[in-house]
N, C-alpha and C positions, 0 to 999 in steps of 0.2 A: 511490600513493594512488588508492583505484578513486572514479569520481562516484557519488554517488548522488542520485537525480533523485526528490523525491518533488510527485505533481502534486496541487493544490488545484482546488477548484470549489466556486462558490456552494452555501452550504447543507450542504458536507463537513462529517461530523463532527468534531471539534474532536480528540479525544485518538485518532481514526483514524491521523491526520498527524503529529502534535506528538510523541504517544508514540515512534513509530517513529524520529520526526527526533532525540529527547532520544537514545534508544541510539545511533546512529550518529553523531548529534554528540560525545559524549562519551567514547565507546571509545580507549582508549589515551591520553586526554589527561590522565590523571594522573600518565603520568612523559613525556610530549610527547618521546619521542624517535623515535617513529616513528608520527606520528599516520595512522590507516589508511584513513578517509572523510573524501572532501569533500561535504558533505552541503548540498542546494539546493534550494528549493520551486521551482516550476513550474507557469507558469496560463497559457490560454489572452489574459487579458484584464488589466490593471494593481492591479487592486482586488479584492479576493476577499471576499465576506462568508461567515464560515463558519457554523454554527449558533452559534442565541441572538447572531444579531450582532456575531460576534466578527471584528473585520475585520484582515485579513493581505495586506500587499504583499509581492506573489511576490517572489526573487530576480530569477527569468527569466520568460521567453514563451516559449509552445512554439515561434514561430520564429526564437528565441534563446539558446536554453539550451543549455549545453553537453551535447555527448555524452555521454548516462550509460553508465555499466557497470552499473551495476541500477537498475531504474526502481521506483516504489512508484504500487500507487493505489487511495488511498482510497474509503471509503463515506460513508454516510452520507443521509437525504431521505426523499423515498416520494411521496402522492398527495396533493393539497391536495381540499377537499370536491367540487371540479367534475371532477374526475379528470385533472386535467394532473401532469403528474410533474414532479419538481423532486429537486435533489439527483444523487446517482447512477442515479437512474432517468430523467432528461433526459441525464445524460451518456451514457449508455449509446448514448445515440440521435445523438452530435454526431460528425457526421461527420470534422471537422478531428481532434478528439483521435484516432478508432479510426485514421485514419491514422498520426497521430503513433504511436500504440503500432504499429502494424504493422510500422511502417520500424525503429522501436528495437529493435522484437523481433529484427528479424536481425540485432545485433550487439551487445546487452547480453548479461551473463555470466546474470544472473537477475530473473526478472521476478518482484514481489509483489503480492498485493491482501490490503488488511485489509475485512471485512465486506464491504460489497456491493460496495466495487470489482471482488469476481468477478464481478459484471452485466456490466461493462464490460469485462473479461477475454475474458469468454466471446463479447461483444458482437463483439470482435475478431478472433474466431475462435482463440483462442488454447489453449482448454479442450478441444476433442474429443480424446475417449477418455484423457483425464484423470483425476483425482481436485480433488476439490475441498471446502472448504466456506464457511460465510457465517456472517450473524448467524443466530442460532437463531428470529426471527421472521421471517424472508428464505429457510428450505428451499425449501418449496412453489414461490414465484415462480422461484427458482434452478433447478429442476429443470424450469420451464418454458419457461425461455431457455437453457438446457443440459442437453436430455433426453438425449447421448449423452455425458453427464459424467457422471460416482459423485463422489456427494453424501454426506459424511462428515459429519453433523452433531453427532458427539459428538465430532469433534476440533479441538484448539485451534489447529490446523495442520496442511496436509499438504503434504509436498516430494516433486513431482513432479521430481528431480531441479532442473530448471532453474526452472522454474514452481511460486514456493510461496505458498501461500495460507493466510491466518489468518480465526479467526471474527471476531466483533464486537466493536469499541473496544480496549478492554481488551487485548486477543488481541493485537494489534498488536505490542504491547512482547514477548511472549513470542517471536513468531514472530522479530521482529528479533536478538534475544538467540540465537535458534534459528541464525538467517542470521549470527550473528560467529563463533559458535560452532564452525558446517561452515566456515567460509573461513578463523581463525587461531586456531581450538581452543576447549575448552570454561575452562581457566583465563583466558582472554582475556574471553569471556561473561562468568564468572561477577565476575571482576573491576570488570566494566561496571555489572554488576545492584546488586554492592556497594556501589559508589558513588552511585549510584540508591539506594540502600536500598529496592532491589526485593526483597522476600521472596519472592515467589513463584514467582523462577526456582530452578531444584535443579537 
């Protein structure tokens, strides 16, 4: 059973996290004989408000969570009228998390980011000479906190091998479906989406 670590922060988008958590929460539990994620949020702080006040107590803390094999991170935020950034444009900036991603990076199987958790991706140093992409309102900023990333804007995902990343909201659930797919096949996937009465996976 690999971990999978998906981390929240105030103001995250809601189906950035949730989406991806429902695929890997659910994958193989409908004949439960070899269920294949243990799937866990992870926050810096005890209380998480995510957008529109949707409040979520993490699993873990980052100096508590178990060792993931893939870590996930979300998006979601922007700029309030005075220009402080909130959301994934304040994480991007917190030092304790780029840590935490740093140290996990050397020993997770695969790292993700839905929507702008590429800000923080990148933030991390983890994107040079990469591909990448984000939300489709988030190119421009992306390209200038990762000028020496290729910025893929019309894809719903790209797998840089280890390092794969989805566009915005939505995207999340495709990309995860993408991610069961490469590790225990596409009848596993699609089985998943089934269940889901996700249509929009093929």
């Amino acid at each position: 059973m690999k971990n999978v670590a998906i981390y929240i922060f105030d103001d995250v988008e809601v189906l950035d996290f949730a989406g991806p958590f429902e695929v890997f929460s659910v994958c193989g539990r409908r004949t439960g004989d070899n269920i294949p994620f243990n799937v866990y949020t992870v926050a810096e702080k005890p209380i998480v408000c995510a957008r529109n006040n949707f409040i979520v107590t993490p699993n873990f803390l980052l100096a508590n969570c178990p060792k993931p094999d893939i870590f996930l991170i979300p998006g979601g935020g922007g700029y309030h009228a005075d220009g402080t950034a909130f959301g994934s444009r304040k994480e991007m900036n917190n030092a304790v998390l780029l840590d935490w991603i740093k140290e996990h990076n050397k020993t997770a199987e695969l790292v993700l980011s839905v929507c702008t958790g590429s800000f923080i991706l990148a933030k991390a140093g983890l994107l040079h000479g990469l591909s990448a992409t984000t939300h489709h309102a988030a190119i421009r900023q992306m390209q200038e906190i990762a000028p020496d990333t290729t910025i893929l804007p019309s894809e719903r995902w790209v797998d840089n091998g280890r390092i794969i990343l989805s566009a915005g909201v939505s995207a999340g659930i495709d990309m995860s479906l993408y991610v069961i797919s490469k590790i225990l096949g596409k009848d596993v996937a699609d089985e998943t989406a089934r269940y889901m009465q996700y249509d929009h996976w093929k």
